[in-house]
C-alpha positions as CSV (number, residue, x, y, z in Angstrom):
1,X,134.8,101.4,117.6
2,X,138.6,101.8,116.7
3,X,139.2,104.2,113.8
4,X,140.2,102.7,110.6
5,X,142.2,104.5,107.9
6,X,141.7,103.5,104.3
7,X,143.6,101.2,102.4
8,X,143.5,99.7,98.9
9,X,142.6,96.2,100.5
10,X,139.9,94.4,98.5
11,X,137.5,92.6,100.5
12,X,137.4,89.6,98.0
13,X,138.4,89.0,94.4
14,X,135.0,87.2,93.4
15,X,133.8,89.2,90.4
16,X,129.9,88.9,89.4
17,X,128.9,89.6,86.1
18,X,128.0,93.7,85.6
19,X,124.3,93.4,85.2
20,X,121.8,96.4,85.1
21,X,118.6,96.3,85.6
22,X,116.2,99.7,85.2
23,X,113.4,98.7,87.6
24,X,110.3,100.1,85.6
25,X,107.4,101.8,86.7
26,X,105.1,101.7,83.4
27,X,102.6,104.1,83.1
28,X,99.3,102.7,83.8
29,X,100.7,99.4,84.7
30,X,103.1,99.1,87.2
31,X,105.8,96.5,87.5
32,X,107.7,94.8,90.5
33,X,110.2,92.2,90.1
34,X,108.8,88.9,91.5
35,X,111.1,86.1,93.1
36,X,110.2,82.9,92.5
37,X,111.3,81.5,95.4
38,X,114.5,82.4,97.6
39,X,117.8,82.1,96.0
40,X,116.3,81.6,92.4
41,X,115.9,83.2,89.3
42,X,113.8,86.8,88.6
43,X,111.0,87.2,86.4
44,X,108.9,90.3,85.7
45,X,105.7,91.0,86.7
46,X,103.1,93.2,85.7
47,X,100.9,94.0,88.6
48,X,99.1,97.8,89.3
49,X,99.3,101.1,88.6
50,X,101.4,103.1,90.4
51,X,100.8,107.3,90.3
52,X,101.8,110.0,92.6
53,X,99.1,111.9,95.0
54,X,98.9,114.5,92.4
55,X,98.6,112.0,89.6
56,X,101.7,112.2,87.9
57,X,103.0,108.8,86.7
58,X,106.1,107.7,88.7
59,X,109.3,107.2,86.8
60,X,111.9,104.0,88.0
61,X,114.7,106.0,90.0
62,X,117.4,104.0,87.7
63,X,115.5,105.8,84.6
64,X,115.5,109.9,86.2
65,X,117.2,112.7,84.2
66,X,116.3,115.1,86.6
67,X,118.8,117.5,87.5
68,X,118.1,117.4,91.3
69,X,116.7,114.2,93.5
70,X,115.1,116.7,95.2
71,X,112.4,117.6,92.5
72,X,110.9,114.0,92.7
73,X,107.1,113.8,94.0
74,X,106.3,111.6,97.3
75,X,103.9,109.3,96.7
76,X,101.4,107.5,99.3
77,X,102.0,104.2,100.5
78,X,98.3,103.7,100.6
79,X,97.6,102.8,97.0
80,X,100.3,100.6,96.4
81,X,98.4,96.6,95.5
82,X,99.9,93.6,94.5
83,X,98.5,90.4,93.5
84,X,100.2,88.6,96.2
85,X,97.7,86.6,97.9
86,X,98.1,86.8,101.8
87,X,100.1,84.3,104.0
88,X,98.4,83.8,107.2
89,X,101.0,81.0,108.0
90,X,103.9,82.7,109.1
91,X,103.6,84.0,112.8
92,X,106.2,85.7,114.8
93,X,106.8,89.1,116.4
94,X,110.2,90.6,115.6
95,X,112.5,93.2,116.5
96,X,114.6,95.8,114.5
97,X,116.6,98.7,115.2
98,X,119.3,100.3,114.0
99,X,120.4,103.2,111.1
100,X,118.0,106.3,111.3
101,X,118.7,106.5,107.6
102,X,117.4,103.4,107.1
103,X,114.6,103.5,109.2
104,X,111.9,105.8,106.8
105,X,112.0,103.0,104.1
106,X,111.6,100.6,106.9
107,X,108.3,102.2,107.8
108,X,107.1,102.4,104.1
109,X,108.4,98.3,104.0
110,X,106.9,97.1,107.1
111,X,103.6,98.7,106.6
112,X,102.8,97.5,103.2
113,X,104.5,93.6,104.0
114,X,102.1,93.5,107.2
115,X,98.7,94.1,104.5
116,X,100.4,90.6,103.0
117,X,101.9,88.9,106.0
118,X,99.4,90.2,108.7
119,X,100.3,87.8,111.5
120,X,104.1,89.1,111.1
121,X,104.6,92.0,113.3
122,X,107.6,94.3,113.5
123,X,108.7,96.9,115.8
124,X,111.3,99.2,113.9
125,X,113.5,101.6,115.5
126,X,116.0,104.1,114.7
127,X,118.9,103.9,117.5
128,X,122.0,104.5,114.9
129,X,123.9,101.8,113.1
130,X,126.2,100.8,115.6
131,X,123.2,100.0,117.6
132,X,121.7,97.6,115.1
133,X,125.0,95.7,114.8
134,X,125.9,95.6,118.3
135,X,122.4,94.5,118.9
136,X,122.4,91.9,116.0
137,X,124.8,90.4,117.6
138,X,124.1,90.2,120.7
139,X,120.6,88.6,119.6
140,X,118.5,91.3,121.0
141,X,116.7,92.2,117.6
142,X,116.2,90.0,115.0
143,X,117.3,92.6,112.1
144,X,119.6,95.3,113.0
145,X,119.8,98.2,110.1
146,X,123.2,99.6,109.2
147,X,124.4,101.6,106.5
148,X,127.9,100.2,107.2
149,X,129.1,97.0,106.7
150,X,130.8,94.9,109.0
151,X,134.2,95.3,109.9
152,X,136.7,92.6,109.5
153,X,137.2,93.0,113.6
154,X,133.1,92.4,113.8
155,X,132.8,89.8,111.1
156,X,135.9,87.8,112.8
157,X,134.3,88.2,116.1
158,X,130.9,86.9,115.3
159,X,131.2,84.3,112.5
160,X,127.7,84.0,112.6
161,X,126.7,87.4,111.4
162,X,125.7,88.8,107.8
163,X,125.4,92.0,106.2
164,X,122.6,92.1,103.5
165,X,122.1,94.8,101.3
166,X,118.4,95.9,101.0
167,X,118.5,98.7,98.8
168,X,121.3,101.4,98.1
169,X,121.2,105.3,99.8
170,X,123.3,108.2,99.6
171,X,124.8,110.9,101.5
172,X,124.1,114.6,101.6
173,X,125.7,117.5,103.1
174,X,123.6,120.1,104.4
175,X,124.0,123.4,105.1
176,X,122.0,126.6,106.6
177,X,122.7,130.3,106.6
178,X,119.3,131.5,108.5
179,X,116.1,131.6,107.2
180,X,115.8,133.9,103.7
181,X,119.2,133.9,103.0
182,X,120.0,133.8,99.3
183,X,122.8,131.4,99.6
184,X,120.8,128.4,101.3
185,X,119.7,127.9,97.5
186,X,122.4,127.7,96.0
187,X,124.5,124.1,95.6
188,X,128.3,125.3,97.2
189,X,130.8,123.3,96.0
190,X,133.0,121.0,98.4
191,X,135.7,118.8,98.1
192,X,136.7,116.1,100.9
193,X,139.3,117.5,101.6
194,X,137.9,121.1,102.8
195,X,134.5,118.7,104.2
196,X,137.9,117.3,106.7
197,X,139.5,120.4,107.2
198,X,136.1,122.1,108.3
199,X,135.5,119.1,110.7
200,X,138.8,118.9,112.3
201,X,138.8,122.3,112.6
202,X,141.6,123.9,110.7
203,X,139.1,126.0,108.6
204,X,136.4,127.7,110.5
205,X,134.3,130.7,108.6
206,X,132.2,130.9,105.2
207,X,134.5,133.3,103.7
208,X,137.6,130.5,103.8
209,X,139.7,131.7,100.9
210,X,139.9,127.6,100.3
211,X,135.8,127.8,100.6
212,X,135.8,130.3,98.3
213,X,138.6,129.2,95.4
214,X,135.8,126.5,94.8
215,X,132.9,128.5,93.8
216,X,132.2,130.9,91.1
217,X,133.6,134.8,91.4
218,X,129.9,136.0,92.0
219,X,129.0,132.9,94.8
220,X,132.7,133.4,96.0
221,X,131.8,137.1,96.6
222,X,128.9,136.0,98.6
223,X,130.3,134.0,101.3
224,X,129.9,136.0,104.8
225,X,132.6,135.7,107.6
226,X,130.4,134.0,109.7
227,X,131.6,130.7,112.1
228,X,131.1,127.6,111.1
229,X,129.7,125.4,112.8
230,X,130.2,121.4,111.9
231,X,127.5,118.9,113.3
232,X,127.9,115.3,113.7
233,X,126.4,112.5,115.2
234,X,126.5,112.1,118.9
235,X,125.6,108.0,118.7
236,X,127.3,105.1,116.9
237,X,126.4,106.1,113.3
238,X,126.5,104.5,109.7
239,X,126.5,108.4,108.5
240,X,129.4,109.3,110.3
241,X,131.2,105.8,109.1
242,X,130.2,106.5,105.5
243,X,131.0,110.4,106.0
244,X,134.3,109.4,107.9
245,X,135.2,107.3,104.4
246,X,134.3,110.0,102.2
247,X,136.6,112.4,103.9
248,X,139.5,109.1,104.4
249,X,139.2,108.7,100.4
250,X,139.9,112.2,99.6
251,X,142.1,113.7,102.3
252,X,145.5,111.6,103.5
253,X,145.4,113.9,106.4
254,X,142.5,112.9,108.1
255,X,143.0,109.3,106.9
256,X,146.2,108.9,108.6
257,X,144.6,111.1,111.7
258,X,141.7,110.0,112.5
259,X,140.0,107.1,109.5
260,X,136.6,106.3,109.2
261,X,134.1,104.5,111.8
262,X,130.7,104.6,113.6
263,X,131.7,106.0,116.7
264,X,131.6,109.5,117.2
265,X,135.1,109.8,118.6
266,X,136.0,109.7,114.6
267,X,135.5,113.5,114.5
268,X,138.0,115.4,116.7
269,X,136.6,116.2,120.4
270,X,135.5,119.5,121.2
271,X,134.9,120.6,117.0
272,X,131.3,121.6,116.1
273,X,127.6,120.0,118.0
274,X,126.9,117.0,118.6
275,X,123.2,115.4,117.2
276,X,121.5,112.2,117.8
277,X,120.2,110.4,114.1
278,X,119.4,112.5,111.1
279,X,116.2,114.1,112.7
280,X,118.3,115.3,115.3
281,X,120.9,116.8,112.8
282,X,118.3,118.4,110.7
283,X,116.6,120.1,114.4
284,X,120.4,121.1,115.3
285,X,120.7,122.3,111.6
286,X,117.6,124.5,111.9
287,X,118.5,126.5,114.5
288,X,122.0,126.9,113.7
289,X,122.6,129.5,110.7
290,X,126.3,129.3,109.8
291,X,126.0,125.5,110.2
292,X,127.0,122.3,108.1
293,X,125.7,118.6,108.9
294,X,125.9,115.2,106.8
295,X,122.3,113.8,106.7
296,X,121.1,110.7,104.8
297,X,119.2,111.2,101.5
298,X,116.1,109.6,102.9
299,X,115.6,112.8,104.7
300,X,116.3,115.3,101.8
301,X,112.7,116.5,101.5
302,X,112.7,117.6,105.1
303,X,115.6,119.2,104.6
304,X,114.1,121.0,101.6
305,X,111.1,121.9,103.5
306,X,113.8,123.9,106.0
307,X,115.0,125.6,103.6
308,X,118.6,124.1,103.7
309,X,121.0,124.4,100.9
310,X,122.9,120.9,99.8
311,X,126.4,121.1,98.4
312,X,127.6,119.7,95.0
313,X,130.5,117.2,96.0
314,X,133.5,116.2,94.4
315,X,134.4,113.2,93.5
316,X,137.3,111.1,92.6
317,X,137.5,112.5,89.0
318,X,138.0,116.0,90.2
319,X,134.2,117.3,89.3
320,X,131.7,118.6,91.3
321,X,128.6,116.5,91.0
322,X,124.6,116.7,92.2
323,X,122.9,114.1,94.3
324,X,120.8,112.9,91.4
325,X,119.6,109.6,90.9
326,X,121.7,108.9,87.6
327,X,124.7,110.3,89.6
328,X,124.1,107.9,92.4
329,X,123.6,105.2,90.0
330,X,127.0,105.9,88.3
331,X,129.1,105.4,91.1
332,X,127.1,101.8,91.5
333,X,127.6,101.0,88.0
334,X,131.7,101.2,88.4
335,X,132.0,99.4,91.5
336,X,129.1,96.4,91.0
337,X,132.0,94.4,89.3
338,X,134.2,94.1,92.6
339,X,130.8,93.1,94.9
340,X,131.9,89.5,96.8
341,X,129.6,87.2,97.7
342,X,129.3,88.6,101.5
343,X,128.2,92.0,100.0
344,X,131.1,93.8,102.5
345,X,131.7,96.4,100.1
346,X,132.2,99.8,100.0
347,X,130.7,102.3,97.0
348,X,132.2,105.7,98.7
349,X,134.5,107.4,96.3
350,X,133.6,105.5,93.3
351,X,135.4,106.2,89.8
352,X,133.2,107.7,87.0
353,X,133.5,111.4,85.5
354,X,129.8,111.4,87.1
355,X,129.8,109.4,90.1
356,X,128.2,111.0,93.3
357,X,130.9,109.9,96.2
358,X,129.1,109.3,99.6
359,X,126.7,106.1,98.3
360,X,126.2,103.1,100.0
361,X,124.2,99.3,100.6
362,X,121.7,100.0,103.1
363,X,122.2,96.7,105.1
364,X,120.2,93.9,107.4
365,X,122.1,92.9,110.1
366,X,121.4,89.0,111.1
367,X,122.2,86.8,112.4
368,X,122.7,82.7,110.3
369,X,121.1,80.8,113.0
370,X,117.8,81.5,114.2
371,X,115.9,80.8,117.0
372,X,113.3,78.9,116.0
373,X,111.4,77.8,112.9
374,X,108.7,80.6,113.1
375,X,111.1,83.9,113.3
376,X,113.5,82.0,110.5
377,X,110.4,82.0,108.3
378,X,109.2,85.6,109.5
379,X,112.5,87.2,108.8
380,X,113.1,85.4,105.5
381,X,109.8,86.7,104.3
382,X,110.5,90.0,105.3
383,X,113.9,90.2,103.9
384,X,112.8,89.0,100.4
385,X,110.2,91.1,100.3
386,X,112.3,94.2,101.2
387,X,114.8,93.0,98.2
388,X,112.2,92.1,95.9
389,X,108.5,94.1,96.2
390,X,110.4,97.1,98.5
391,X,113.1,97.3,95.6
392,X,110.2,99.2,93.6
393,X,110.7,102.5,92.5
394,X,107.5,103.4,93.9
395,X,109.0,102.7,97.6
396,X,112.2,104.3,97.0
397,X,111.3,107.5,95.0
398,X,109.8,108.2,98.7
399,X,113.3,107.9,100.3
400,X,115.1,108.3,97.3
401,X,116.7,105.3,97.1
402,X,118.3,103.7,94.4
403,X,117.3,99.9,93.6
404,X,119.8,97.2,93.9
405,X,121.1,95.7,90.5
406,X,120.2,92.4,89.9
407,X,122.9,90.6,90.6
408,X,123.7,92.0,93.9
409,X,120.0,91.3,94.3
410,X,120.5,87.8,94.3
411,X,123.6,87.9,96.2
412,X,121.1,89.4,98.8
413,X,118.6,86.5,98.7
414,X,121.3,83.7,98.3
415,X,122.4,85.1,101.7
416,X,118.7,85.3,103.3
417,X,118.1,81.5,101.9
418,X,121.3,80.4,103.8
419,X,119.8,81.1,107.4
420,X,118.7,78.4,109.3
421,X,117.7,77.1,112.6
């Protein structure tokens, strides 16, 4: 893909109305919002308990006052029930691959659906965005996953194709100084505009006097002279396009040189490793102390379980802010308003005195015109389902996910009800 640079272009002026929804879990009786048929109006639904593993009740992500995201409990996907009866009448085998990021809630999805829809089977993969929407488009899965949208090149060039949000992720940059050292726990501060300078190259140890102007004195003091080493994705990524955005948002220098895009040819050749999907950055990570990756929030307990450090990033009011759940759902908050009706929409760099800056739609790639009757039915099913029943807190505290609003919700399954054969 081309680089793009950053403009002030708005992808439509269609306004929906700014609606929250906080998607409750209640304690003792769990709740899941139920659609009453594609394309139509939501109503609540009271339908289980839902607790964690170690029997703590499970709080809505939209609800969390947490200071970190990365103090919330996994739960197992084994005692999730519904009173959904089960469909025996849809049958079809289908394909997806796509964003790694997006692939660990696809797991959690598919294998609850399949308890509900058991004659529906999916094979999921995680090849990297650009893979799902090239892929998509050529026809050869029936969902690719992407955690960017499509571009205006890609939407012109296949009329056909739509990008549906399924839930709504974040971005976080990693960082690892070899095991035991004091500074992996501690949240460094970064701006976009040292994240571009360390990827293109111009700034290259810890000690950085523009590293260090950001921290506190006694974290400042801290900082050793070792290399830095920037990893990025070595396949077609939605990280590196919503990464690549973050850093064209908040650095004219690297918007005007290089812009944002899937392809790895976005970060300058021959700066930092290379990885293959967010597994393969966190390996890379592991076993490089003095190294920095961008990894999707879907994988921040395994990053926790390294022992890697996450930074506090700043956003377009100038602060420094966590990768919380409220954070995240700040910088959702102040962009829901500009949302079209095609859901092409960015939410990087989002204004708010608290909005976290790399967030983003997680997104099914597919195509309008199906094959036949029986994959048109499977992959509507599957698609509501994933906006509606895999829109529960319980699913995405897992991956730490943030629930789409309501509206954009039913932009989602107004989109899903308009494929055909």
């Amino acid at each position: 893909m081309a680089k793009m640079k950053l403009t002030t272009r708005g992808v439509s002026s269609t306004t929906i109305g700014l609606v929250v929804v906080l998607v409750i879990v209640v304690v003792a009786a769990g709740a899941y919002i139920a659609v009453t048929g594609v394309g139509t109006t939501t109503t609540t639904t009271v339908i289980s308990t839902v607790t964690t593993t170690a029997t703590s009740t499970v709080t809505a992500v939209s609800t969390s006052t947490s200071t970190s995201v990365s103090t919330s409990t996994s739960v197992s996907t084994s005692t999730f029930t519904s009173s959904e009866t089960t469909n025996t009448n849809i049958s079809a085998t289908l394909l997806e691959d796509g964003s790694s990021l997006l692939y660990p809630a696809f797991n959690l999805w598919i294998a609850n659906f399949s308890q509900y829809y058991p004659n529906v089977h999916i094979t999921t993969g995680s090849g990297g965005s650009g893979k799902g929407i090239s892929e998509a488009a050529a026809g050869t899965v029936n969902i690719g996953a992407s955690d960017a949208y499509l571009t205006i090149s890609q939407a012109n060039a296949n009329p056909g194709l739509l990008n549906i949000p399924l839930a709504i992720s974040a971005q976080q940059v990693n960082y690892y100084f070899g095991s035991g050292n004091a500074l992996n726990k501690i949240h460094l501060n970064f701006s976009a505009s040292i994240l571009a300078q360390i990827y293109n190259g111009t700034i290259t140890t810890w000690n950085n006097p523009q590293i260090a102007a950001l921290q506190s004195a006694s974290v400042a003091a801290q900082l050793p002279s070792t290399a830095i080493t920037p990893i990025h994705r070595a396949d077609s990524s939605g990280d590196t396009f919503i990464f690549t955005s973050y850093l064209s948002a908040g650095d004219q220098y690297w918007n005007k040189t290089y812009g944002y895009g899937t392809s790895p040819t976005i970060i300058p050749s021959g700066v930092g490793i290379t990885a293959t999907g967010n597994s393969g950055m966190l390996t890379a990570l592991s076993t490089t102390p003095g190294g920095i990756a961008y990894v999707g929030i879907s994988y921040l307990n395994t990053a926790n379980q390294l022992g890697f450090g996450y930074a506090h990033l700043q956003n377009r009011a100038g602060n420094f802010v966590d990768i919380t759940a409220a954070n995240i759902q700040a910088a959702v908050n102040a962009r829901l308003s500009s949302v079209p009706t095609n859901e092409t929409a960015s939410l990087i760099y989002a204004p708010g005195a608290n909005s976290y800056p790399i967030v983003n739609f997680e997104y099914a790639i597919v195509k309008t015109t199906q094959p036949s009757a029986s994959i048109l039915a499977a992959v509507q099913a599957f698609l509501t389902w994933d906006i509606t029943r895999g829109n529960l807190g319980y699913f995405l505290l897992q991956v730490h996910f943030v629930a789409l609003p309501s509206a954009v919700a039913q932009l989602s399954l107004t989109q899903v009800a308009s494929l055909h054969t």
